[in-house]
C-alpha positions in Angstrom: 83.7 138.1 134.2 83.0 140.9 132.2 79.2 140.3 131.7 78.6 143.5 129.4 81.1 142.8 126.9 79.8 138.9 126.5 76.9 139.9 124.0 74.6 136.6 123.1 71.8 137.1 120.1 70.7 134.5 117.2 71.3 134.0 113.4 68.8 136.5 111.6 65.6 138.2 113.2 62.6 136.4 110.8 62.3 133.4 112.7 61.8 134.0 116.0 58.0 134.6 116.2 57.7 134.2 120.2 59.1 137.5 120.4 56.6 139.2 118.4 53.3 138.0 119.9 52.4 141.8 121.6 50.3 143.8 118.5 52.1 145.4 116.0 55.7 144.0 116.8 55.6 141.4 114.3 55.3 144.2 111.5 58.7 145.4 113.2 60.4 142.7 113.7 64.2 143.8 113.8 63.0 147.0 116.4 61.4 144.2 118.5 64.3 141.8 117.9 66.6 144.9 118.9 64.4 144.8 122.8 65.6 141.5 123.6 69.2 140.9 122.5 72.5 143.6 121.4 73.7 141.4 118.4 72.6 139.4 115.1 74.0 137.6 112.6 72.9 139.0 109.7 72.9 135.9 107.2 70.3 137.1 104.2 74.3 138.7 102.9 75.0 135.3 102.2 72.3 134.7 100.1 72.7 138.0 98.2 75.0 141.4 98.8 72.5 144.0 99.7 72.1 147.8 98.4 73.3 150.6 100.6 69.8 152.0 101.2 68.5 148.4 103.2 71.2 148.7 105.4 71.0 151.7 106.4 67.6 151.0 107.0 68.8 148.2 109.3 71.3 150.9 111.1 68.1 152.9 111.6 66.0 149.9 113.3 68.8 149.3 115.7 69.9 150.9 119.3 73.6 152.6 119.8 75.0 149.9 121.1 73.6 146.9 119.0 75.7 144.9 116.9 75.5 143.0 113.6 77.7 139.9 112.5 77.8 139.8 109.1 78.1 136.7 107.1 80.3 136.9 104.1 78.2 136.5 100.4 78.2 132.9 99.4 80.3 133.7 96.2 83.5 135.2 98.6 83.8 131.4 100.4 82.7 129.0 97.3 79.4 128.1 98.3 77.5 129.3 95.2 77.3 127.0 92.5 74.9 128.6 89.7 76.4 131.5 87.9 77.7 134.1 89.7 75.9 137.4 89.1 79.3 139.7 89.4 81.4 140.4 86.4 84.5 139.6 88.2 85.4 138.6 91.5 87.0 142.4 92.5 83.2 143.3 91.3 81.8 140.7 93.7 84.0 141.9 96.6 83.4 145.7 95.5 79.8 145.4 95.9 80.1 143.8 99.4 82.5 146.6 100.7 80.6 149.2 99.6 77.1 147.7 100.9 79.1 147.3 104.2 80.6 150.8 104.8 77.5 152.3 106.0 77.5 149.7 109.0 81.2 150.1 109.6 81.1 153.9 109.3 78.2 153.2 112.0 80.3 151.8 114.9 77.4 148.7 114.0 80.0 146.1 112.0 81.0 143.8 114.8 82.8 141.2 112.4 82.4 139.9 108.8 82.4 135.9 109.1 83.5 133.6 106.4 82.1 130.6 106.6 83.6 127.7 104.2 81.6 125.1 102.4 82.1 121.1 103.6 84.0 120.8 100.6 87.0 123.2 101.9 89.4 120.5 102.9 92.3 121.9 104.2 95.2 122.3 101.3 98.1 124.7 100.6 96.6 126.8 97.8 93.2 126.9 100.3 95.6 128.6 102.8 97.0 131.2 100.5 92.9 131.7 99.2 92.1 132.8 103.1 95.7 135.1 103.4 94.6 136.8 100.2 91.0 137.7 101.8 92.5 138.8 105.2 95.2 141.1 102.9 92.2 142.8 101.6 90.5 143.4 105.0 93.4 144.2 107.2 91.6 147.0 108.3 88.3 144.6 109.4 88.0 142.1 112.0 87.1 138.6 110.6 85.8 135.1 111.9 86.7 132.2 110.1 84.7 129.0 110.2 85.5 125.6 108.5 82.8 122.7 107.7 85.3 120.2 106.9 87.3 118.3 109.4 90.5 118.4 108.4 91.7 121.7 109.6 90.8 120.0 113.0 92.6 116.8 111.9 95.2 115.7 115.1 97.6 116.7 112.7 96.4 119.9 111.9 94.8 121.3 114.6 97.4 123.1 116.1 98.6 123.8 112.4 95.0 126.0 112.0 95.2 127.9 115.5 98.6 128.9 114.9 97.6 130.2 111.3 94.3 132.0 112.7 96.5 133.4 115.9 99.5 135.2 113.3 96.9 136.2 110.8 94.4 137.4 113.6 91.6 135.5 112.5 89.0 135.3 115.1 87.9 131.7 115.5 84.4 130.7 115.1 83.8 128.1 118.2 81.1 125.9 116.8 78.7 123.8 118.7 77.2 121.4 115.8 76.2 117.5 115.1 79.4 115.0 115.4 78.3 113.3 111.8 81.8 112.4 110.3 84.1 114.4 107.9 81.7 117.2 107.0 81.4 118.7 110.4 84.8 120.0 113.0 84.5 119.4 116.7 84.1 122.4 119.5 87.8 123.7 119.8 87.2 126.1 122.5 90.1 128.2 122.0 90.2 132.0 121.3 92.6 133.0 118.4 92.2 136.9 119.1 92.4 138.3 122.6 90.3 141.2 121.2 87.0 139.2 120.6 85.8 135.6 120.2 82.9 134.4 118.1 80.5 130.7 119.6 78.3 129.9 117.0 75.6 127.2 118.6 74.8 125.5 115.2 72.4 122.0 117.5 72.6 118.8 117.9 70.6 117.2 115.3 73.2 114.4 114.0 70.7 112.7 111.5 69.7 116.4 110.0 72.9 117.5 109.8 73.4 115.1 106.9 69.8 115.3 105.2 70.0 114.1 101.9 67.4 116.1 100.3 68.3 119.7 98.7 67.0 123.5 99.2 65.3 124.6 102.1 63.5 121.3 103.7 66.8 120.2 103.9 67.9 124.1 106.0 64.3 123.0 108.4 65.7 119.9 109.2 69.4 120.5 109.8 69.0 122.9 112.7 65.8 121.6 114.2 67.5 121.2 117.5 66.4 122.3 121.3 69.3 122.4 123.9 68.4 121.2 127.0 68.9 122.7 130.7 72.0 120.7 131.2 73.2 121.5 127.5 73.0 125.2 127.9 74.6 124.6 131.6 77.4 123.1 130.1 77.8 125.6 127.2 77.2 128.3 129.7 80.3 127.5 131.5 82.1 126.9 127.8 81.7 130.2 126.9 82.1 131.9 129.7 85.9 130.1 130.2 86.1 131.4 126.6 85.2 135.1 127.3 87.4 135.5 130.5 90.6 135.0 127.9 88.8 138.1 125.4 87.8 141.6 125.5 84.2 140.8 123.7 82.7 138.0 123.4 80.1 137.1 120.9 77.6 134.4 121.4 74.9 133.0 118.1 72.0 130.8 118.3 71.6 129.0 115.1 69.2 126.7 116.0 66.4 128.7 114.4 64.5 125.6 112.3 61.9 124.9 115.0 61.6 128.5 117.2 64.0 127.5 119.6 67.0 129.9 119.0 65.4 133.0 120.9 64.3 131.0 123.9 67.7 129.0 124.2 69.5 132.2 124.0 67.3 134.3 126.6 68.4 130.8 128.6 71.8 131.6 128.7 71.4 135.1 129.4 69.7 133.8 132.8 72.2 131.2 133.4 75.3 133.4 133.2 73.1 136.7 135.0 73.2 139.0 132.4 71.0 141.6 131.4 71.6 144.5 128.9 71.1 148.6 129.1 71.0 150.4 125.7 68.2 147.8 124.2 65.0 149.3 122.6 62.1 149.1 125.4 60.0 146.4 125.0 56.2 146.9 124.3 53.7 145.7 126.7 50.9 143.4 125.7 48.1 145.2 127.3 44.9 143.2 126.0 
C-alpha cells in the first residue's frame, strides 16, 4: 500500500479545539491544523465564494505538500434557497473560478466536490445539469456526491458508476446514517484510478433527520464518535479502496462534538502512517 499518497484530514480547521491547547496555536489555527494532517476540506466556499486575497492567505498558512478539498458554493448544486447574490449563474461560476485559481495555480487544489441536496433525485435533465458542470471543468478534477438514494437505487446503481467512470467523476464514498431515502449507502468503489475521495459523514441515525432548521440542527446531525472497531473496519474499507488509486483522500466530518481530529489521528495509527512535509508542531512547555 502506498501509505504516502493515502492522505486523511477533516472537514474545516475551526472545530477542532484539542489541537490547539499549546499557547498561541489557537490564534493560528490553520498553521496548527497544517502540523497534524496534509489535507482539508475547505467547506466555508459553500456557504459563500471567497475573495482572492483570503485564499491566498490560506496558501500562505499551509506546507508544500498540503492539500485542500474544496466544496463547491451552495448556489452551483441547488442548495441555496434565499436569493442568490450573483447576477447570473456564469457570474456565480465566474466568481468561484477566479477565487479558485490562486489555489490551483498553487499545486494546493486537490479536487472541487459537488455535493447535491436530498432533494436531487436522480432524473434525465439532473444528468445533463452534472455533464454541463464537468464540460466547464474538464480541465479540473471533481468529486461528486449524492444525498438522495436513488442514484444508488438497485436499478441505478450501476447506471451512476458507469456515468461517473466515462465522465471521470471521482466518487465521493460516504460513511453516513442509514435513515431512509434522504441518505445513499457506502458504495466502496473508485470511479477514477487517479484519486478516490471517503467522506466519513457518522453514525448518528436520529440526527441525521433533525427536524429543527439552521445550525442546532448542523450540532446534531454529525454528533457522532466512531468506535475502535468502526475505525478498524473503515480502516480496512479504505485501504481496499486506495490499493485500486493513485491518491487517496480520506475526510472526517464528524466535527459536531470534537471528535473528527481524534478519529482521524486514529486511523493514521491504525493503517501506520505518518507524514513528512507537515509544519512542526509547537511544544507545550508550561
Amino acid at each position: 500500500m502506498k501509505k504516502e499518497q493515502l492522505l486523511i484530514g477533516c472537514t474545516g480547521w475551526g472545530d477542532h479545539d484539542t489541537l490547539y491547547e499549546t499557547p498561541g496555536s489557537a490564534g493560528r489555527k490553520l498553521q496548527t491544523y497544517a502540523s497534524h494532517f496534509p489535507i482539508v476540506e475547505l467547506d466555508a466556499t459553500f456557504y459563500a465564494i471567497p475573495n482572492e486575497q483570503t485564499v491566498q492567505k490560506w496558501i500562505a498558512e499551509t506546507p508544500d505538500i498540503f492539500q485542500f478539498v474544496v466544496k463547491a458554493y451552495q448556489g452551483m448544486t441547488g442548495h441555496q434557497r434565499e436569493e442568490n447574490p450573483f447576477s447570473s449563474q456564469k457570474a456565480m461560476f465566474d466568481a468561484f473560478d477566479t477565487a479558485m485559481a490562486p489555489m490551483r495555480d498553487a499545486g494546493k487544489l486537490a479536487m472541487i466536490l459537488f455535493q447535491f441536496p436530498p432533494w436531487f433525485t436522480v432524473t434525465k435533465e439532473r444528468v445533463n445539469l452534472l455533464r454541463g458542470i464537468r464540460e466547464r471543468y474538464r480541465d479540473y478534477d471533481l468529486a461528486l456526491e449524492f444525498r438522495h438514494q436513488s442514484w444508488f437505487s438497485d436499478e441505478m446503481r450501476e447506471k451512476t458508476l458507469s456515468y461517473m467512470r466515462a465522465d471521470q467523476w471521482i466518487h465521493s464514498i460516504c460513511d453516513e446514517p442509514q435513515a431512509g431515502e434522504k441518505s445513499i449507502p457506502c458504495v466502496p468503489e473508485p470511479t477514477s484510478s487517479d484519486k478516490s475521495l471517503v467522506r466519513l459523514h457518522g453514525r448518528n441515525t436520529g440526527g441525521w433527520t433533525y427536524p429543527s432548521k439552521g445550525e442546532e440542527w448542523r450540532d446534531v446531525r454529525y454528533l457522532y464518535e466512531y468506535n475502535r472497531a468502526e475505525l478498524e473496519e473503515l480502516s480496512q474499507l479504505i485501504q481496499n479502496i486506495h490499493e485500486q488509486v493513485g491518491e487517496s483522500y480520506v475526510v472526517f466530518n464528524n466535527n459536531s462534538g470534537g471528535h473528527a481530529a481524534q478519529n482521524a489521528k486514529q486511523v493514521q495509527e491504525i493503517l501506520g502512517i505518518t507524514y513528512t512535509g507537515l509544519f512542526p508542531r509547537q511544544i507545550n512547555l508550561f
